[in-house]
C-alpha positions, -999 to 999 in steps of 0.1 A, spaced: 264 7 39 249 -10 8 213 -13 8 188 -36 -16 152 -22 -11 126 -48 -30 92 -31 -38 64 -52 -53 31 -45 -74 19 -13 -79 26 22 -80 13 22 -40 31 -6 -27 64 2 -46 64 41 -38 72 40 0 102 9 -6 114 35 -34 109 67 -9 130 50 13 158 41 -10 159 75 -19 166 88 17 189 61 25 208 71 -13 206 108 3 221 100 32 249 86 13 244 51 16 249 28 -16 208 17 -29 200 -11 -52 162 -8 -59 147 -42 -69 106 -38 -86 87 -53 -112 85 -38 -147 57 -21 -146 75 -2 -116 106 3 -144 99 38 -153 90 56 -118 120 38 -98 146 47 -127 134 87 -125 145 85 -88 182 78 -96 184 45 -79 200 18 -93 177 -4 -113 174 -41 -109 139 -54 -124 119 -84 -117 105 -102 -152 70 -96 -142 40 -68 -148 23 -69 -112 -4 -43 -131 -9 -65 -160 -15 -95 -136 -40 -77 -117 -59 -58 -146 -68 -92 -161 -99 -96 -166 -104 -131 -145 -90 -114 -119 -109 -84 -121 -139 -102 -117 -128 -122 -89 -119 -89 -68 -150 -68 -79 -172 -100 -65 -156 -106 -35 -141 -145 -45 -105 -139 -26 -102 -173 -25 -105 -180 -60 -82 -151 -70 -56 -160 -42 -54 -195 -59 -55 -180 -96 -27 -153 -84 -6 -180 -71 -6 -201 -102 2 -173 -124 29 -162 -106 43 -192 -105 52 -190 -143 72 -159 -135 91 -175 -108 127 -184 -124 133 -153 -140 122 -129 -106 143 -157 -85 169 -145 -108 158 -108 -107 160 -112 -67 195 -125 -64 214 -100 -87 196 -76 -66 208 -88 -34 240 -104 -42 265 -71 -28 240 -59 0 246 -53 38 212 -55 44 181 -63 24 148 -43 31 117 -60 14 83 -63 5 61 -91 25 50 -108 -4 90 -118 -14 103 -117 22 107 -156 21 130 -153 -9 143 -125 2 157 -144 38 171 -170 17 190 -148 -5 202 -132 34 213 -167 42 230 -173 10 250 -138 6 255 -136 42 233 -102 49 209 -91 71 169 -92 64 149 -62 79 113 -67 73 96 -35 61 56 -35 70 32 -10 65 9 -22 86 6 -42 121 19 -78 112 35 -87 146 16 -111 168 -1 -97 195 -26 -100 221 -44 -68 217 -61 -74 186 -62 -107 158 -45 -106 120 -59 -82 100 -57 -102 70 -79 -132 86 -108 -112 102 -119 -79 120 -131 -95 148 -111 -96 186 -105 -129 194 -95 -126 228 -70 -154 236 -73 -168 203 -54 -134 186 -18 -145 189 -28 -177 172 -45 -158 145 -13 -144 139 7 -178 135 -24 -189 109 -16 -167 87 17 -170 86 12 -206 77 -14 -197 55 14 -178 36 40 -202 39 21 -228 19 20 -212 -7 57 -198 -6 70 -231 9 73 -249 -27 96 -218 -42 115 -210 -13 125 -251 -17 135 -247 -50 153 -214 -39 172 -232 -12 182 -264 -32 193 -239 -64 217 -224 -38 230 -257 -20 213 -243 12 197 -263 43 162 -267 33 139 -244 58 108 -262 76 92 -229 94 79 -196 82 106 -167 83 85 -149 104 86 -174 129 119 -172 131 122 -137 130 106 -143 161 126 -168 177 158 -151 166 146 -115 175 157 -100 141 151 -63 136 120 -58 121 104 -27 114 65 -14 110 56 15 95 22 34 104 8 62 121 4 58 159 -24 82 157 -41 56 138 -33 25 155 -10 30 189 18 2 189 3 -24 208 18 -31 246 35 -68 239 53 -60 211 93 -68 219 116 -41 218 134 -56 182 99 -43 166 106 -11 159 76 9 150 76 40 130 53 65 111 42 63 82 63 72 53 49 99 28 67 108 -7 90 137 1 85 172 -17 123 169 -31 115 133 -43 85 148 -64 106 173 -82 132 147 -90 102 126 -102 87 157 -120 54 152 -103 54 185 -76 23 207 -82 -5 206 -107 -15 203 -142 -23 245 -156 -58 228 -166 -67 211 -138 -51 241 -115 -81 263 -136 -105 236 -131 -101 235 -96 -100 272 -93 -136 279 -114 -155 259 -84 -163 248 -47 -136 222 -30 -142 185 -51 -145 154 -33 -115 132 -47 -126 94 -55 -97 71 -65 -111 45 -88 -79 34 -104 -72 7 -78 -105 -9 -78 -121 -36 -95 -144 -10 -118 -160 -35 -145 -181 -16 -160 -166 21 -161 -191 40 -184 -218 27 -160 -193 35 -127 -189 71 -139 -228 75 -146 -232 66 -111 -208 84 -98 -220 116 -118 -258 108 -107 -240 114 -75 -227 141 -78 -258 157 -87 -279 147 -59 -255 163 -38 -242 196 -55 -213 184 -52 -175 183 -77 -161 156 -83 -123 146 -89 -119 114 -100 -81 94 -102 -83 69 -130 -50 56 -119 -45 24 -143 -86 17 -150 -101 25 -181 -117 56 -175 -117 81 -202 -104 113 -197 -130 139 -196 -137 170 -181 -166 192 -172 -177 218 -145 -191 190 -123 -166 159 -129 -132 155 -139 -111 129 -148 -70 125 -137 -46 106 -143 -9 106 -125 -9 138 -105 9 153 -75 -21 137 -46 -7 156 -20 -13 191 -40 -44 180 -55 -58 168 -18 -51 201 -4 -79 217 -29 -103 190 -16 -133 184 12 -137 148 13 -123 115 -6 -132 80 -15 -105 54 -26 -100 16 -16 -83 18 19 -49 8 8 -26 20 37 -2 48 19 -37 59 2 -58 58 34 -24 76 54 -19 105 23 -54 117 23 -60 116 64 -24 140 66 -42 158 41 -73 164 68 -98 148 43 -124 127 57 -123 99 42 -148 70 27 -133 37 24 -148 10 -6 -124 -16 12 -116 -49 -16 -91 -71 7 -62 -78 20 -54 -49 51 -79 -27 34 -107 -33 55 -89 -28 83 -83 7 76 -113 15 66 -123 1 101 -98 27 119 -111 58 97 -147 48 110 -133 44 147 -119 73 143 -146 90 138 -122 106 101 -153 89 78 -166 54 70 -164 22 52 -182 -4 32 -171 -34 7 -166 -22 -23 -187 -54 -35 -212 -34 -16 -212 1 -37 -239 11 -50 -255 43 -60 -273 50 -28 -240 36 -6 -225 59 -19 -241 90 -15 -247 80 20 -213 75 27 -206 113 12 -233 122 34 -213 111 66 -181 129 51 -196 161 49 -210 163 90 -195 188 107 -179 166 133 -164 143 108 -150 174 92 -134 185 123 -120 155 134 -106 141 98 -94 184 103 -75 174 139 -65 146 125 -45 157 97 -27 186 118 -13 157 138 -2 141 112 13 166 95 40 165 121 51 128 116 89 124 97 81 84 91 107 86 63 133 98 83 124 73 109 126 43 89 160 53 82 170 61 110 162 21 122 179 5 93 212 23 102 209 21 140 
């Protein structure tokens, strides 16, 4: 079967698309692996074939407008700002998208280019699957968790159908010029809505043991764990195992707590690391912190250290607690890694995890527009209890078992 698997934005988003093209390619299947440039170097190390999109999702984000946006909570503002930049990218990732999809069976793709992605389906004549990593099917049980925390009751299905008009306003204009480019029947609803009506496949990847699939979802949603980067994927990748200094580092002291500052909004990081060292202090504690793409300088000392790109799984196993944005392959690697876990939440399906670690009873949340110095050594404080421990401990055996990879794959096939 030819596959076209479309990641987009960062190294998190684009990992588990890429994961899965590399099981399907293992299983003998022909992959095309469509990602932005910034996503050039780690999806050509996989072997897949290569088809990029014209646009540097990193670069977008790491500007400084919209870094100020996201570290003061004005989604609205950045949503709009996102949207027009984007926009100036649009003909050459149109472009990017249809030499991607032009020989494939079936597409597989990221929610933020679904809508191109189903006209593309319509044009070449193959089938969309939707890939989630988180619950985006209506349901009863519970609202969107992009449009509020909060149970609606009655009102949750229709919270659902909000957002995906919410979303097709702001696709509606490309997918137009999409459809007209390609001489196709101009569309007047969201895809999802007629995903729904149609009862295409769709699949949604997460743990149950975080969030059980909820009763009313149709048997065409076909829910799945969550995928986690395979050990043989990490030696193709040349990321299995640690660094010799940091393998020392970790060795000449207690268990760090692991913070993962690379994804957020950090605007003043000389002042961020101060805190985070004050911290540190108070508590006795080591910290490990991932830069990721921020500009934190390396450094090193007995009490702090800095990272960069690292083998997590490895690195998570040598630590007691961690701290990172709630991003859902983030928030699922260092729960199977039995870490309780402290969630600085920014947007998007973040605070929604961060509200299932706290239920859970796995560690806490707050806003990251809410961290302070105080925040955050109470919300250590929590992570080292004895019952948090244990259950982030239980936790993580469970999900130790889960083969989500395998899963996924195993419904695109089917």
């Amino acid at each position: 079967m030819r596959f076209t698997v479309v990641g987009y934005g960062t190294r998190g988003d684009v990992q588990p698309y890429a994961s899965l093209g590399w099981e399907l390619a293992r299983r003998g299947h022909d992959v095309t692996m469509c990602a932005p440039e910034n996503m050039r170097a780690f999806v050509e190390r996989t072997g897949l074939v290569y088809v990029p999109l014209p646009i540097d999702v990193r670069a977008v984000l790491s500007a400084p407008a919209a870094q100020e946006m996201l570290a003061n909570g004005r989604f609205s503002a950045f949503m709009k700002w996102r949207g027009t930049e984007i926009k100036k990218y649009r003909p050459g990732m149109l472009e990017g998208l249809r030499q991607a999809c032009q020989n494939a069976d079936t597409i597989v793709g990221h929610p933020l280019v679904e809508e191109n992605l189903g006209v593309l389906a319509d044009h070449f004549g193959g089938r969309l699957v939707p890939l989630y990593l988180y619950p985006m099917w209506p349901t009863r049980h519970f609202a969107s968790i992009f449009l509020t925390r909060k149970n609606l009751g009655p009102l949750n299905p229709l919270s659902f159908k909000l957002f995906a008009q919410i979303v097709w306003k702001a696709s509606r204009e490309g997918v137009a010029e999409q459809r007209q480019t390609l001489g196709l029947r101009q569309a007047h609803t969201p895809l999802h809505e007629r995903a729904r009506s149609e009862k295409r496949k769709t699949v949604i990847s997460y743990s149950a043991q975080l969030l059980p699939r909820p009763g009313d979802w149709p048997d065409h949603v076909i829910s799945c764990n969550g995928i986690n980067l395979p050990d043989a994927l990490k030696e193709k990748l040349g990321e299995r195992g640690l660094a010799p200094d940091l393998e020392a580092w970790l060795t000449a002291g207690r268990p760090p707590i692991y913070i993962g500052f690379g994804s957020m909004p950090v605007l003043d990081t000389s002042r961020t690391l101060d805190m985070t060292r004050r911290v540190a202090e108070r508590l006795d504690a080591r910290i490990v912190i991932g830069a990721g793409w921020s500009n934190l300088a390396a450094a090193s000392d007995p009490r702090v250290r800095i990272v960069g790109e690292t083998d997590h799984a490895a690195l998570f196993a040598r630590c007691r607690g961690a701290v990172h944005h709630g991003g859902a392959g983030t928030t699922y690697a260092t729960l199977r890694a039995g870490l309780p876990t402290l969630i600085c939440s920014v947007f998007a399906d973040q605070p929604f995890w961060g509200a299932r670690v706290t239920k859970l009873g796995a560690g806490t949340t707050f806003p990251f527009q809410k961290l302070t110095e105080e925040r955050l050594l109470d919300g250590l404080r929590v992570l080292m209890r004895a019952d948090v421990r244990e259950r982030a401990r239980k936790l993580g055996a469970a999900l130790q078992q889960e083969r989500g990879l395998e899963e996924v794959a195993d419904a695109l096939v089917a």
